[in-house]
C-alpha positions in Angstrom: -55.3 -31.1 -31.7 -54.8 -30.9 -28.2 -53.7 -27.6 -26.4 -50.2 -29.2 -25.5 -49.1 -30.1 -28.7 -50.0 -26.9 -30.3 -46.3 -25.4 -29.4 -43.3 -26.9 -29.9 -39.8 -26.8 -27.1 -36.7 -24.9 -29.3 -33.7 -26.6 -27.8 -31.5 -23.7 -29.1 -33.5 -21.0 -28.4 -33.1 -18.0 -25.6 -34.2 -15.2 -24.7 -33.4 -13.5 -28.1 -35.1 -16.4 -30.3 -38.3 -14.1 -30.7 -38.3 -10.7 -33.5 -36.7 -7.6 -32.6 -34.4 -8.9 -29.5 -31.3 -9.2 -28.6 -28.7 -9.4 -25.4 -25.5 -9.7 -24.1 -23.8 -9.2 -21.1 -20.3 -8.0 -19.8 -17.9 -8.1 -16.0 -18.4 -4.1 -15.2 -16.6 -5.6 -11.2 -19.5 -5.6 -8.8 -18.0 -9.4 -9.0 -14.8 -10.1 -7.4 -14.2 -12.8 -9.8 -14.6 -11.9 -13.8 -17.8 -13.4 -14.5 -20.3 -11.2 -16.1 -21.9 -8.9 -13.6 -23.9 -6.5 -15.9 -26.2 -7.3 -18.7 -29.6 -5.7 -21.0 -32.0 -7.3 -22.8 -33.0 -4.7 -26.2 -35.9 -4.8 -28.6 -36.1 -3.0 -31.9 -39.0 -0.9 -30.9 -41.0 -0.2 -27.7 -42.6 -3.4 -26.7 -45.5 -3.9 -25.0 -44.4 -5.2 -21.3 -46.2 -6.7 -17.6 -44.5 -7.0 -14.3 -45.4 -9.2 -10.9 -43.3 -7.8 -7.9 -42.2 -9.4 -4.5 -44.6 -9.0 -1.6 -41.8 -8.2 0.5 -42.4 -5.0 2.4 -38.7 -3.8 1.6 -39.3 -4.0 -2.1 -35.8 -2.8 -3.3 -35.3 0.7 -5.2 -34.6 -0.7 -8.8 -38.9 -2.4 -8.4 -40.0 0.7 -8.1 -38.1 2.2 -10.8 -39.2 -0.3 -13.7 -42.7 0.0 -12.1 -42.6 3.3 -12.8 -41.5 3.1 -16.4 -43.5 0.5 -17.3 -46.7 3.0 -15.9 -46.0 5.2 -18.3 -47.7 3.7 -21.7 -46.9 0.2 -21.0 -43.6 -0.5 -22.9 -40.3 -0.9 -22.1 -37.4 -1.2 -24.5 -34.7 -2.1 -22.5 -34.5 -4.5 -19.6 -31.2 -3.8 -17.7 -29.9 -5.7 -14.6 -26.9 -6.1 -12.5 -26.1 -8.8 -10.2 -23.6 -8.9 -7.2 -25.3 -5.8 -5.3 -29.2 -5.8 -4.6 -29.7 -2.2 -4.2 -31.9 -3.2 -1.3 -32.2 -1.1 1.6 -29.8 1.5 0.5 -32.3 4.7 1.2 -32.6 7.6 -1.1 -29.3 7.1 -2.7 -30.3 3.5 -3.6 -33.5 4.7 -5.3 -31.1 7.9 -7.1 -28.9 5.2 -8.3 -31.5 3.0 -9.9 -32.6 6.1 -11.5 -29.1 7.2 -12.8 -29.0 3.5 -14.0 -32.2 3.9 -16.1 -31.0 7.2 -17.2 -27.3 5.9 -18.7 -28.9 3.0 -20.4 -31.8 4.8 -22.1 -28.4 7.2 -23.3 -26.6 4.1 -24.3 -29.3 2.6 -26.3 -31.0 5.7 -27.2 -34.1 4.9 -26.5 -36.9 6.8 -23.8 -36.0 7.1 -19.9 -39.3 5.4 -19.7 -38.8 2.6 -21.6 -36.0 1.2 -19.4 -36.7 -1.1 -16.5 -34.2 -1.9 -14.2 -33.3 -4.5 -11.9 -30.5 -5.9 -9.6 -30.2 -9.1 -7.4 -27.1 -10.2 -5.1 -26.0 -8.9 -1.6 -28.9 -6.5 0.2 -27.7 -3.1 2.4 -24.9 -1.7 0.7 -24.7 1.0 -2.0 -23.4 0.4 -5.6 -20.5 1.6 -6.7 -21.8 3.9 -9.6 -18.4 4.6 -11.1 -18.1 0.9 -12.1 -21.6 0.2 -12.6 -22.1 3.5 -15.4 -19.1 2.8 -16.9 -20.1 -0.5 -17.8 -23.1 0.8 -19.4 -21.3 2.4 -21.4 -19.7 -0.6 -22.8 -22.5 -2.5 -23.0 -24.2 -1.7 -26.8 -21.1 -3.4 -27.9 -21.7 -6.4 -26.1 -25.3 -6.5 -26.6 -26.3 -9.2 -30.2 -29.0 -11.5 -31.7 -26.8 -14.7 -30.1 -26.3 -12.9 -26.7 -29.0 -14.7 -24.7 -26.2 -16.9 -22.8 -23.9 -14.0 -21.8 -27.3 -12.2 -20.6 -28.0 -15.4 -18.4 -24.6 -15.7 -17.6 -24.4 -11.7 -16.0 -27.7 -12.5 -13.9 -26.6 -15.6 -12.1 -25.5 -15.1 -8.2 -25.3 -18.5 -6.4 -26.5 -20.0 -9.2 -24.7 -23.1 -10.4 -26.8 -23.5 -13.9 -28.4 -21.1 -16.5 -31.7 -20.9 -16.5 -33.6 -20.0 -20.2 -36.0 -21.8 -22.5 -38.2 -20.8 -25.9 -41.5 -22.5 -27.2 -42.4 -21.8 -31.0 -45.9 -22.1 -31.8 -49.0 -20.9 -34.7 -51.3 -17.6 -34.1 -53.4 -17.0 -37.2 -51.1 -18.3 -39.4 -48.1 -16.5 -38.2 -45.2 -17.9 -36.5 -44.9 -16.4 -32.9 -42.0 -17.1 -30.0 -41.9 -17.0 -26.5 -38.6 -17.3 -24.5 -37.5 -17.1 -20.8 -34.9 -16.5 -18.7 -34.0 -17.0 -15.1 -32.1 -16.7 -12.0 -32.5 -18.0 -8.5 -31.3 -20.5 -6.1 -31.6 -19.2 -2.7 -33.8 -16.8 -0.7 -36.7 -18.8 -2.7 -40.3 -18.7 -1.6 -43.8 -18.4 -2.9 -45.0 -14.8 -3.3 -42.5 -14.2 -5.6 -39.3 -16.4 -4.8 -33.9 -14.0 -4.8 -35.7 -14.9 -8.2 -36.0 -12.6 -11.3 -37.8 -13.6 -14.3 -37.4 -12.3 -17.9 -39.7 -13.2 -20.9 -40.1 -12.2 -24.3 -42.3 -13.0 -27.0 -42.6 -11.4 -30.8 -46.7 -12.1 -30.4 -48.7 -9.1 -30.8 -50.6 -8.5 -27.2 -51.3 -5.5 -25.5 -49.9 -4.2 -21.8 -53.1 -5.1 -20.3 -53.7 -8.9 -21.5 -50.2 -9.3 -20.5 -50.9 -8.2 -17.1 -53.5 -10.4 -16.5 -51.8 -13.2 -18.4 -48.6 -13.3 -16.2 -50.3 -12.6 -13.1 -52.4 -16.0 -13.5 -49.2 -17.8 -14.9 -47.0 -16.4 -12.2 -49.7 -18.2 -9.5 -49.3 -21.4 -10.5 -45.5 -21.6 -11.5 -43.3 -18.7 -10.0 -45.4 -18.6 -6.6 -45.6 -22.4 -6.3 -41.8 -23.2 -6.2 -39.9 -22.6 -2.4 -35.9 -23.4 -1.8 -36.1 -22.4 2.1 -38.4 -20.4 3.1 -37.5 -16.4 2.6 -39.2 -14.2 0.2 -36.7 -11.3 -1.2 -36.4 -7.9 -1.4 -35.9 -7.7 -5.3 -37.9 -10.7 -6.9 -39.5 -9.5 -9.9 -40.9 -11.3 -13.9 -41.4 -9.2 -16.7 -42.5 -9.9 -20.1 -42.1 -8.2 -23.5 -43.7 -8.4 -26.3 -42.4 -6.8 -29.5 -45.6 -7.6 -31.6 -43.2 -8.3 -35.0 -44.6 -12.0 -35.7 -47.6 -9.7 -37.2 -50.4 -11.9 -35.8 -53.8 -10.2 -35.2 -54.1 -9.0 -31.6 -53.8 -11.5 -29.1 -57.3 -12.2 -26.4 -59.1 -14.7 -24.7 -61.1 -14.5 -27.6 -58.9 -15.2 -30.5 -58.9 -18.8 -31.9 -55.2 -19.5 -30.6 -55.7 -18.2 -27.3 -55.4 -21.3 -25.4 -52.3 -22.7 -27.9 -50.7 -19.3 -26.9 -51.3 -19.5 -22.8 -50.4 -23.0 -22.9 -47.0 -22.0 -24.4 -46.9 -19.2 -21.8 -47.0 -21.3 -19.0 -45.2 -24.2 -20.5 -42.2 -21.4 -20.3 -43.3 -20.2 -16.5 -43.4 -23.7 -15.4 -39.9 -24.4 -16.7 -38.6 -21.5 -15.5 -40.0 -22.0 -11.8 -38.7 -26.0 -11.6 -35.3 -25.2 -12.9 -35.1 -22.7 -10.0 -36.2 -25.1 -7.4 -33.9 -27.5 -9.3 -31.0 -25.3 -8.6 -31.5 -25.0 -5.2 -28.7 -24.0 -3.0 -26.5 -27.0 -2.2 -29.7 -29.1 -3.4 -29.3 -32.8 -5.1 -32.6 -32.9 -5.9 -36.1 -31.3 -7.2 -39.3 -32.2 -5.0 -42.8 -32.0 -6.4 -46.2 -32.2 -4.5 -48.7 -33.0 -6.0 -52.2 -32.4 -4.0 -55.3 -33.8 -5.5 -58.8 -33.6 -3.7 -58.9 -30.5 -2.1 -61.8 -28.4 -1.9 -60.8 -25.0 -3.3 -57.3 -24.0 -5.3 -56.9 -21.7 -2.6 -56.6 -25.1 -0.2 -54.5 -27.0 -2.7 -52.0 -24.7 -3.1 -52.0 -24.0 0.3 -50.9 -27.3 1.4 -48.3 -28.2 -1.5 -46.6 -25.1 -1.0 -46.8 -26.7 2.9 -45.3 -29.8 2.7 -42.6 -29.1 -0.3 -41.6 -25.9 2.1 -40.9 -28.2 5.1 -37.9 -28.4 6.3 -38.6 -31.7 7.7 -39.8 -33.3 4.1 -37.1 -31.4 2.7 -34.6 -33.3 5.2 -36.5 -36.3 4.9 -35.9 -36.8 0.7 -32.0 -35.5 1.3 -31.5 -38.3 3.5 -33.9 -40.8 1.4 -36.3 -41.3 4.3 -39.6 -42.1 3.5 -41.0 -40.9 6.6 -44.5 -40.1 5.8 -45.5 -38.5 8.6 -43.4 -35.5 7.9 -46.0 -34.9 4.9 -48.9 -35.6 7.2 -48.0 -33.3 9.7 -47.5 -30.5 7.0 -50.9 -31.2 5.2 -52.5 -31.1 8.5 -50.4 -27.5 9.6 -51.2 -25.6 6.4 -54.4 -24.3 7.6 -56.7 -25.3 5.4 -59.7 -28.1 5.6 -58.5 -31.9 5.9 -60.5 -34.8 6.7 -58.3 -36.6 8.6 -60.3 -39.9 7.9 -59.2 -39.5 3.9 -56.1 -38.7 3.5 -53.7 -40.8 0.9 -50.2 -40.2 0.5 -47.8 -41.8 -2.4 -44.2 -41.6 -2.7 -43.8 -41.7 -6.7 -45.7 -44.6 -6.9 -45.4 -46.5 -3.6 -48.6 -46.0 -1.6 -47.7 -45.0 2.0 -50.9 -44.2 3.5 -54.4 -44.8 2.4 -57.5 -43.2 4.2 -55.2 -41.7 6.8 -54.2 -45.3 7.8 -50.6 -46.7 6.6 -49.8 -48.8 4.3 -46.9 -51.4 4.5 -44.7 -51.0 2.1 -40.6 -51.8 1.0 -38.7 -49.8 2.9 -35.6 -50.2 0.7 -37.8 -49.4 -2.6 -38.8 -46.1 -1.1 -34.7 -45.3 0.0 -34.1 -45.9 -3.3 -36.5 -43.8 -5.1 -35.7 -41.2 -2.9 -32.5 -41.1 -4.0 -33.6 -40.2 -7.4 -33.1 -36.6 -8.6 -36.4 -36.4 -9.0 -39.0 -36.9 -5.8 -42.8 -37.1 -6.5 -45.3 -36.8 -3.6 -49.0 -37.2 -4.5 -51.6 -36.3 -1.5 -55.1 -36.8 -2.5 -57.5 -35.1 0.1 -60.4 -36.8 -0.9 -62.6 -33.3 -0.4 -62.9 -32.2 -3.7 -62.3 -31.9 -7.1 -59.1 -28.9 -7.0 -55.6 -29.4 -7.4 -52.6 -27.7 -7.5 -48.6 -28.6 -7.4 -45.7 -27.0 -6.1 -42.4 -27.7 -6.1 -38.9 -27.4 -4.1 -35.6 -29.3 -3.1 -34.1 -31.1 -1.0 -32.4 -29.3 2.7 -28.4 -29.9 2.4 -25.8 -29.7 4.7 -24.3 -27.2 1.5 -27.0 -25.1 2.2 -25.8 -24.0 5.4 -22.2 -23.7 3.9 -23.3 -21.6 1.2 -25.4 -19.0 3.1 -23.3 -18.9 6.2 -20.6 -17.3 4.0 -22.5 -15.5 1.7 -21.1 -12.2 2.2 -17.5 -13.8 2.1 
């Protein structure tokens, strides 16, 4: 049986799908409308948990605060967030608020200080207002149940126009084992972490430090390989939890299901990662390079994440141009080896340059695939045997419209 079809896409399930979790999610009025603003994910007992940061050299206070739980033993047991407020560059008080945040939700849920990460994601500089924020942590065991993975997705989203989640079931010696995902992001989106944050959970039984390594690899080829326009942020963060209930001896490269579980892993990564490019702000459509030939991953990766993060392409597909030497020009600017004798470009399946030479092709074919919500670019350096594929959107005029008002 082949890796791929050794798990299998729940439609229904969330974040809460896997043993021990649950959600929920409530408006505490960092919002000025009455959407959900505040919500937790909870497991039953202290699970195992991994976290990948931003590289941003601001890393906001509430980063440092889960880092610093999860350095503890390894576990968390509570995941809270807040969106409409970063808590990014807000000093010492910022960081004493994230702290006061961990401290009232460890109370509410009574559960360790140390077992509570904490994360927030919306408008960077100014302080929360703490009043609001504790009291709805208060409230929030109420709201919190095993069907509360949409009112968690709900309390996360900022510019957002769609939830983000998905679950994959699959077999690890015989027992059943989940892993589900949740997301946010649609602007402020770029590789090294993308205003993205990540949750995932699974009920496998894996310790801290295979967890680690497996979302850091999963998080290189997925999270890091989707860009909206350009800007890493300040609060960009996945973590993962694993409750170990589904009872499955310990999860390693070595076990027998290893490469059925990874698979599974990133099958929920990658979906994660696209529907955030999907969701771009003000997009229409999701872009995928696809580079072939390259000598090194390094050098693939390099060059998608080049050309999908050009605002020219990027132009280029929202106006269903299929001016190819806006991708050339990228692939040749990414800094990376290029033959520029072998280079062959395709458009979904319309061949637009071959050996660095173009190709004639219909004009009005290519307009009209571009205006597909989906847009496929294949480059094939000829150079190697490494790929890699990123992926991204489209450059809007709503873009502009959405982040020149931001604040407003």
């Amino acid at each position: 049986m082949k890796v791929k079809d050794q798990f299998t896409v729940v439609p229904e399930g969330s974040i809460t799908t896997p043993q021990g979790f649950r959600a929920g999610g409530l408006h505490c009025g960092l919002k000025k409308t009455n959407r959900f603003d505040l919500g937790v994910i909870v497991c039953e007992v202290p699970a195992n948990a991994a976290g990948v940061y931003t590289l941003n050299a601001f890393q906001a206070a509430p980063l440092r605060v889960t880092q610093d739980s999860i350095a503890v033993d390894g576990k968390l047991q509570a995941m809270l967030v807040n969106s409409g407020n970063a808590n990014a560059c807000t000093g010492q008080q910022g960081e004493d608020d994230a702290r006061s945040m961990r401290a009232a939700a460890a109370k509410a849920f009574g559960v360790a200080e140390h077992h509570v990460g904490v994360t927030s994601t919306g408008v960077i500089g100014e302080l929360l207002p703490m009043p609001k924020v504790l009291g709805g942590i208060e409230k929030l065991p109420a709201e919190v149940k095993a069907d509360g993975g949409e009112d968690f997705c709900q309390a996360i989203l900022t510019t957002d126009l769609v939830q983000k989640m998905t679950c994959v079931r699959l077999s690890v010696g015989g027992k059943t084992v989940h892993i589900a995902g949740a997301a946010k992001g649609s602007g402020m989106i770029h590789p090294n972490m993308a205003t993205m944050l990540g949750f995932m959970t699974t009920d496998a039984n894996i310790d801290s430090a295979q967890l680690q390594k497996l979302l850091g690899g999963v998080t290189d080829s997925t999270f890091n390989m989707i860009t909206v326009d350009g800007d890493t942020s300040t609060n960009d963060m996945v973590v993962v939890m694993a409750s170990g209930l589904a009872g499955n001896d310990s999860l390693t490269p070595a076990h027998e299901d290893w490469a059925a579980f990874e698979a599974g892993f990133r099958f929920v990564g990658e979906y994660l990662a696209k529907a955030i490019a999907r969701d771009g702000e003000g997009a229409t459509k999701l872009i995928e390079v696809n580079v072939a030939g390259a000598q090194s991953q390094e050098a693939a990766r390099a060059i998608a994440k080049t050309v999908v993060g050009s605002s020219l392409v990027k132009s280029a597909c929202f106006g269903a141009d299929a001016n190819w030497g806006r991708i050339i020009a990228a692939v040749g600017r990414a800094g990376q080896p290029v033959n520029t004798e072998t280079v062959d470009v395709r458009m979904g399946d319309i061949s637009v340059l071959e050996q660095s030479r173009p190709v004639r092709f219909d004009e009005e074919r290519a307009a009209e695939y571009l205006k597909g919500e989906l847009v496929q670019i294949h480059v094939n350096l000829h150079m190697g045997s490494e790929t890699a594929t990123a992926w991204g959107c489209d450059l809007t005029y709503d873009y502009v419209r959405i982040n020149a008002a931001y604040r407003t």
